[in-house]
N, C-alpha and C positions, 0 to 999 in steps of 0.2 A: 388580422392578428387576434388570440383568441382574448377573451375577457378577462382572465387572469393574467396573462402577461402586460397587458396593456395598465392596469391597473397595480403591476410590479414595477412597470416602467414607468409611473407616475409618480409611486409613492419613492423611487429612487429622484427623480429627478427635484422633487420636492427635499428631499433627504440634502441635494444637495445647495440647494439654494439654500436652504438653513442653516447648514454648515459655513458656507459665504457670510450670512447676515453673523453670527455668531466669532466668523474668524479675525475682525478687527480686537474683540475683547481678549478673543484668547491668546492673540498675539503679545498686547498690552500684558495680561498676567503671567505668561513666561518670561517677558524680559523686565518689567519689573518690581516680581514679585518672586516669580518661581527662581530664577538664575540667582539674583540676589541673596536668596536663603539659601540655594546650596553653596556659594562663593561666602557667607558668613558661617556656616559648615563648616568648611574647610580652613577658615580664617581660623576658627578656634583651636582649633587641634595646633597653633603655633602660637611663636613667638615675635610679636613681629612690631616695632615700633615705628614705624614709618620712614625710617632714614635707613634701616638696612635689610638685606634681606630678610623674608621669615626662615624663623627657625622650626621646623618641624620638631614638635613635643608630646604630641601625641595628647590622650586625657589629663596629662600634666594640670591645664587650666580649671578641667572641670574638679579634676580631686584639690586643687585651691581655692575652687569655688565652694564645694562643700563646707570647707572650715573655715570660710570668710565672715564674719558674725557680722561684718558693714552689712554686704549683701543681706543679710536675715533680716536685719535689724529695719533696712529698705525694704523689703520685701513685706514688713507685718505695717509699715509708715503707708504703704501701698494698699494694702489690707482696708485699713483705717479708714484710709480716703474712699475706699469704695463703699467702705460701709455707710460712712456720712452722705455721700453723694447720691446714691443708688435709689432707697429707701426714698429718701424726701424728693428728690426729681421724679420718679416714678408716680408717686403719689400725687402732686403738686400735677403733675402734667395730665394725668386722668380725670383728678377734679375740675382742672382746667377746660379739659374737654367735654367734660359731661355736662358741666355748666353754658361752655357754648353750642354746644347739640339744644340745649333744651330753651336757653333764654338770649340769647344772642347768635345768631348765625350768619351776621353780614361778612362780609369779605373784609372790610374795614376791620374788625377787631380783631381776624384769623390774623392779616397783616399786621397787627400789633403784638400779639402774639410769638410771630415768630421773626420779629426785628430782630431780638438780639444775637438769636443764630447764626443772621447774616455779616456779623461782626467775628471778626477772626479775633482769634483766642488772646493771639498778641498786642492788639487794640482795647478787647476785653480787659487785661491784665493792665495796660497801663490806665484805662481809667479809671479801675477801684484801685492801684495802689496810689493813684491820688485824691481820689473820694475816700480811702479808706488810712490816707496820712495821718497821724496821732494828732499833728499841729493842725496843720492847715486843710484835712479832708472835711469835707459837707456832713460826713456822717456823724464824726464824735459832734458836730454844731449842735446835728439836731439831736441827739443824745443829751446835749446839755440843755433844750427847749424843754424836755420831759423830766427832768431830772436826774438824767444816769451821768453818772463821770465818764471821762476819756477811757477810752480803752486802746489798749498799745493794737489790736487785730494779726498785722503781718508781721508787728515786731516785739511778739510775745510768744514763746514755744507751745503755750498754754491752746492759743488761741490763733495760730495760723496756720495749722493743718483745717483748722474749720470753718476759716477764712476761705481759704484757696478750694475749700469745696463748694463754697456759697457765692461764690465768682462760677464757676464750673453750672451750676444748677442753675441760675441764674441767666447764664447764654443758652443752655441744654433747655430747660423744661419747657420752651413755648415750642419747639422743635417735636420732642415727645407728646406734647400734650395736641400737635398736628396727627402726629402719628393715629393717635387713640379716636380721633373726630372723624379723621377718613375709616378708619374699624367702624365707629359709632355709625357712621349711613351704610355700611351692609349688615346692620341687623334690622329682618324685618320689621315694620312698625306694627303688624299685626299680633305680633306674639304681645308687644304692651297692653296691645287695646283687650287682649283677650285677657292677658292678667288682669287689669284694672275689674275686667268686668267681677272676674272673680271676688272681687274683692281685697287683690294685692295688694301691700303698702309700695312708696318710692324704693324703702330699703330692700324689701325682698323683690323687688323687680331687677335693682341695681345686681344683688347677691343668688341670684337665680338665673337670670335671661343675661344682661350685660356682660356680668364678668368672664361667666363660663364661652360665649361666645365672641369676645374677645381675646380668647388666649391667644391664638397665632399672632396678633399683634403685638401682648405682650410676650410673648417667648420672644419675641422679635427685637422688641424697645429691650429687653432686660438682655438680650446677649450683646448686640450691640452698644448699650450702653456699658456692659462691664466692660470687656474687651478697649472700650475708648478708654473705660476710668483707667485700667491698668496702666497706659501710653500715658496715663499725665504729663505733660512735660515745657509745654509751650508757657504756660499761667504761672508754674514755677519760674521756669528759667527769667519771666519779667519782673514778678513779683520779689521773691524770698530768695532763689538763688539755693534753694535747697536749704535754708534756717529759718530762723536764728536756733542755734544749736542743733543743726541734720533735725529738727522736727519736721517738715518737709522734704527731706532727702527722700525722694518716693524713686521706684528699682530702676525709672528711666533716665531719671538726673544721676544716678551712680553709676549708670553702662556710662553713660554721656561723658562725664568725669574721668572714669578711667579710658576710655577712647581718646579724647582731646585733651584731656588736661596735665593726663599722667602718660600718654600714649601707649595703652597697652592695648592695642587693637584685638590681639588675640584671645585675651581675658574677657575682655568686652566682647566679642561677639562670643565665648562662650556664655557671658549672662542672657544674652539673646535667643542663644538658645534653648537655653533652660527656661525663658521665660514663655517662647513661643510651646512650648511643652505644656508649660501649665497654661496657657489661654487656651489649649485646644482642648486637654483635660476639664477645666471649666467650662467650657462651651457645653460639649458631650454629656457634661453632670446637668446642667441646666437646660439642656433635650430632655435627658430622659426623665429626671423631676418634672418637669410641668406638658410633659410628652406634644414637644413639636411638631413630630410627623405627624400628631392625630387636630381633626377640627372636631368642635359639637357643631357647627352650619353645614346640617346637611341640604 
């Protein structure tokens, strides 16, 4: 057989093994992920409450989605939260890691770090809306050790959308700040030693070598991190329940509402997919802003 075929019938047969290793995932994302979105596709364009047949309506849902001002109104509460959340978990989690890249690197404190992660959202949420109780939570205690008064937290409009973020960052940033530590050990350690030699400070090493070659990471931490904030929904539903007064109604406790509470499945999976529009819209903005296909590690 000549060398070129033999080598076509290699790189096929490898072609197919890959394909094999790869077909359990791809099975799992067609049935349920892909089938799912185009079955809430279709859901939309009806009318359909659960007890009778749907009623085929066509864009009906989505031109009442348009003038819906709840939806808007969820939609900027969503907004909010991302902006409270994003920013200080982002931050909090690369300090985090820079600090254990440099002065603590045992396994012991990674594992500390990312305890709270391995706590589900809805165990999360019930311990601070008891740590974070007006009467009887640990927090306003110790608030009144230092001298600040009680503060209402989850049952003040003021001050529970900043609550339910600070729960949220709080399980998230030892997870993030893992993220940034495993980036942290593929940058060479020579490029430091060569700045130092120069005479570089910590800050311009940090704002020079660091950040810049950590970007794929963080285009990474930041798309997956919005994409989650926008889902809020687990920390609500324990906590606040979407108040006191919809200050927490964020757009996924308002699908949730109008699906189960009010049974308009078909309006609901129209906000669904309005929504799944703008994550991917945002995704694609936050590609091409901090340009994820490109690395500086060459």
């Amino acid at each position: 057989m000549p060398e070129s075929r033999r080598r076509s019938a290699l790189r096929r047969k490898e072609a197919i093994v890959g394909y094999l290793f790869i077909l359990p995932a791809l099975i799992g994302l067609i049935l349920f992920y892909v089938l799912p979105t185009l079955r809430a596709a279709q859901i939309s364009m009806t009318s359909w409450n659960l007890m009778r047949p749907a009623k085929w309506v066509g864009l009906e849902n989505y031109t009442k989605l348009w003038a819906d001002g709840q939806f808007w109104d969820s939609m900027w509460i969503t907004l909010l939260y991302v902006a409270y959340n994003i920013p200080v978990q982002t931050a909090l989690g690369l300090l985090i890691a820079v600090l254990a890249d440099r002065l603590a690197k045992s396994v012991t404190f990674r594992a500390m770090i990312i305890a709270p992660y391995l706590i589900s959202n809805v165990v999360a949420g019930l311990v601070w809306l008891l740590m974070l109780d007006p009467l009887i939570g640990v927090t306003n205690s110790f608030l009144g050790l230092i001298g600040i008064g009680p503060q209402a937290f989850l049952s003040s409009p003021d001050q529970s959308l900043v609550s339910v973020a600070a729960i949220s960052i709080w399980r998230h940033v030892g997870f993030t700040a893992l993220l940034f530590y495993a980036g942290l050990q593929s940058i060479p350690r020579d490029l430091y030693e060569a700045a130092r030699l120069d005479g570089a400070s910590e800050f311009a090493m940090f704002r020079l070598i660091t950040l810049p070659l950590l970007r794929p990471v963080l285009v990474f931490v930041l798309v997956t991190s919005v994409v989650g904030s926008f889902q809020i929904f687990d920390v609500i539903a324990v906590t606040t329940q979407g108040g006191p007064a919809d200050s927490t109604r964020a757009v996924l406790w308002y699908i949730y509402e109008n699906a189960f509470k009010f049974s308009r499945m078909g309006y609901a999976s129209a906000m669904s997919m309005v929504l799944f529009v703008i994550l991917i819209l945002v995704t694609l903005l936050q590609m091409r802003l901090l340009r994820g296909d490109q690395s500086d590690l060459g």
